[in-house]
N, C-alpha and C positions, 0 to 999 in steps of 0.2 A: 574587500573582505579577504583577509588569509585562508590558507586551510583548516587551521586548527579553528578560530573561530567560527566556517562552515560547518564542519563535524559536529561542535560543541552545540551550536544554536541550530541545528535538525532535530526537528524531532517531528511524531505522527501528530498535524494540525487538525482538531475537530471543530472549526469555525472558520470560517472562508468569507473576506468581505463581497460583495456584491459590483465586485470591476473587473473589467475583461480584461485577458491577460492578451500583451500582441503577437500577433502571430510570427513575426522578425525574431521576439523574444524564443520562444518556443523552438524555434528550427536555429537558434543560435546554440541553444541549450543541447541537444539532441546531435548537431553537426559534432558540437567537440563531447561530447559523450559517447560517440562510435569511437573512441581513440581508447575505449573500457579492455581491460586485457580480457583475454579468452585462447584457453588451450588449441594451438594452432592455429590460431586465430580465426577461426571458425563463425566467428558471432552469432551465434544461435539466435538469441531474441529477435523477433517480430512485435516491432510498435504499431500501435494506433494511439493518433491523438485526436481529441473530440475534443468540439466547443459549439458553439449555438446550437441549432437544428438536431442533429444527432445525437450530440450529450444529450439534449433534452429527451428525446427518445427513448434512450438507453434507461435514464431514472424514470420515464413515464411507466413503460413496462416491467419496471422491476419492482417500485412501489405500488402500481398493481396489480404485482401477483401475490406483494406483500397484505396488499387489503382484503383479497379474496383466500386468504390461507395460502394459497397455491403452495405445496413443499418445493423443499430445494433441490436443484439439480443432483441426479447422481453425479460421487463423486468423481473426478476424472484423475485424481491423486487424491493421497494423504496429507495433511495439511499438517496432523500433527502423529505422533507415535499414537495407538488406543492404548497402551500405558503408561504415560509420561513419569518416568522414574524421576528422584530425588538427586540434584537438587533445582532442576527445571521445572518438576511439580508446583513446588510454592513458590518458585519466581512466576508462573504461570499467576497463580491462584493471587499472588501477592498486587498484579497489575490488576484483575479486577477491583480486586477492592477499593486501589487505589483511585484509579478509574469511573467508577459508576459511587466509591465515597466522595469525589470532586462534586456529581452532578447529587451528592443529598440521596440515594438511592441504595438504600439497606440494601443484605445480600438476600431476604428473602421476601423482596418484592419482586419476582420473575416479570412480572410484566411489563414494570417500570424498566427493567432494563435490558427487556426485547424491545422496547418504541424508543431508548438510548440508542441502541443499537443499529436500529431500519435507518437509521439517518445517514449508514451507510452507504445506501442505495439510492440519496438523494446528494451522494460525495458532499455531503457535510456544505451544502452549499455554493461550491466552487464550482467556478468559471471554464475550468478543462481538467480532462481528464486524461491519463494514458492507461492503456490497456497493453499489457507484455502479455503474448505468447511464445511458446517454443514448441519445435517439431516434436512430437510424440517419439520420434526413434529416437531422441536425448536421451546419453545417460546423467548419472547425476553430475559430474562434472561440467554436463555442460548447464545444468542449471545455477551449479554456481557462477557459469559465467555469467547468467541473468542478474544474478542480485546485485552482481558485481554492477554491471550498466546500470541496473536501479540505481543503484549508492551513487554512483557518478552523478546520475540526472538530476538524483534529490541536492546532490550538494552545490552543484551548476544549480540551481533552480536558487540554494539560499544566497551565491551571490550575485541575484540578478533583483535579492530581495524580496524573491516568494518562498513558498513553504509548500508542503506537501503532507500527505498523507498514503502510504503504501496500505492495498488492503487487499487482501487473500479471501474478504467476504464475497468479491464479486466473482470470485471461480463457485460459491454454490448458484448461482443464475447464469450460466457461463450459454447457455440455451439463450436468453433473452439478448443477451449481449451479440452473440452470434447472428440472431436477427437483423439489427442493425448493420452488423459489420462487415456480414459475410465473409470469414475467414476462411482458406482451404482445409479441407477436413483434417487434414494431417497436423495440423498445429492444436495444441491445449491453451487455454486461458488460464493463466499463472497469478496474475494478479492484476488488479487497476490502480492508478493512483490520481489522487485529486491534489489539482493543481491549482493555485491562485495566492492570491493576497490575504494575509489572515486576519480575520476579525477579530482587531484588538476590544470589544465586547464581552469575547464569547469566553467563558469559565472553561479553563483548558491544562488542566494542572500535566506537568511534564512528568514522567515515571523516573524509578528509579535505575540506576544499575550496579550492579554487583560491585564489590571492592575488587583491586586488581589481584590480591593473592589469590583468589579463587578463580578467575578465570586467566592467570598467566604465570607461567614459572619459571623463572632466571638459571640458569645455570653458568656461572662466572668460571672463567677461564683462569682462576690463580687463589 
């Protein structure tokens, strides 16, 4: 698999077959994904990866605190602006619908797509997970160094033939997670991702993205 076809054929998997992924694969994926740039080369992120015993763990307590109401963690960042200006609003707004229109689920059935949703917390099924943190005394650059290691691992991940799913849901439980993981205090839970085989079954409609004049602009030299 190329690059461009990795890039192209990534995208967030919400169906995961039911096959362990091996552990050889995982720490192959990961070794050439530490080669991710980062300002000074710093590497800020801190991974966990989970499979059997623990993953299970992890979604046992987060889906029950999903059953008992339990609220969500205060937050430890902001996930998104509280006024997400134009023209990210309706690309925001515009993935719901897309989204929760795949799974048949109007926009004013809230309930139907809070129980879409908690599937999060069961990583959509899949066989491992990873958890990225980063030290609390990061500034934003060096979180971009994270995403930057994400993109790498997710694209290592499509040509080994898996798929992924990046999800910022599990920093509202980042308490339950912590449980299991015991992380030092000084690091934040940034995000998790779910990692495996995906269930060519599962209705998983791809979103869309913008045209390139809107988010890139040429300036030619002549």
């Amino acid at each position: 698999m190329d690059v461009y076809e990795a890039v192209t054929s990534r995208r967030a998997v919400r169906g995961f077959a039911d096959r362990p992924v091996p552990r050889e694969t995982l720490e192959r994926v990961l070794s050439a994904a530490a080669w991710s740039p980062s300002g000074s080369n710093i590497q800020p992120w801190h991974a966990y990866v989970l499979t059997g015993g623990p993953l299970a763990e992890v979604k046992k307590r987060a889906c029950e605190r999903l059953a008992t109401g339990d609220p969500w963690d205060e937050p430890e960042y902001e996930q998104y602006p509280p006024a997400l200006k134009s023209p990210y609003r309706e690309r925001r707004s515009a993935f719901g619908e897309q989204r929760y229109g795949a799974l048949g689920i109007p926009r004013e059935d809230l309930e139907a797509r809070q129980r879409a949703a908690s599937a999060n917390w069961n990583c959509f099924g899949a066989p491992a997970a990873l958890f990225c943190y980063i030290d609390r005394d990061m500034g934003s650059p060096q979180w971009a160094d994270a995403g930057m290691f994400l993109q790498t691992v997710m694209l290592l991940l499509r040509a080994e033939g898996l798929h992924s799913c990046p999800q910022m849901a599990w920093a509202k439980f980042h308490r339950s997670v912590a449980e299991v993981l015991s992380p030092p205090d000084e690091l934040i839970l940034f995000c998790g991702m779910s990692i495996g085989y995906e269930d060519d079954t599962a209705d998983d409609a791809r979103t869309h993205r913008a045209p390139l004049d809107e988010t890139v602009t040429f300036l030619d030299g002549h």
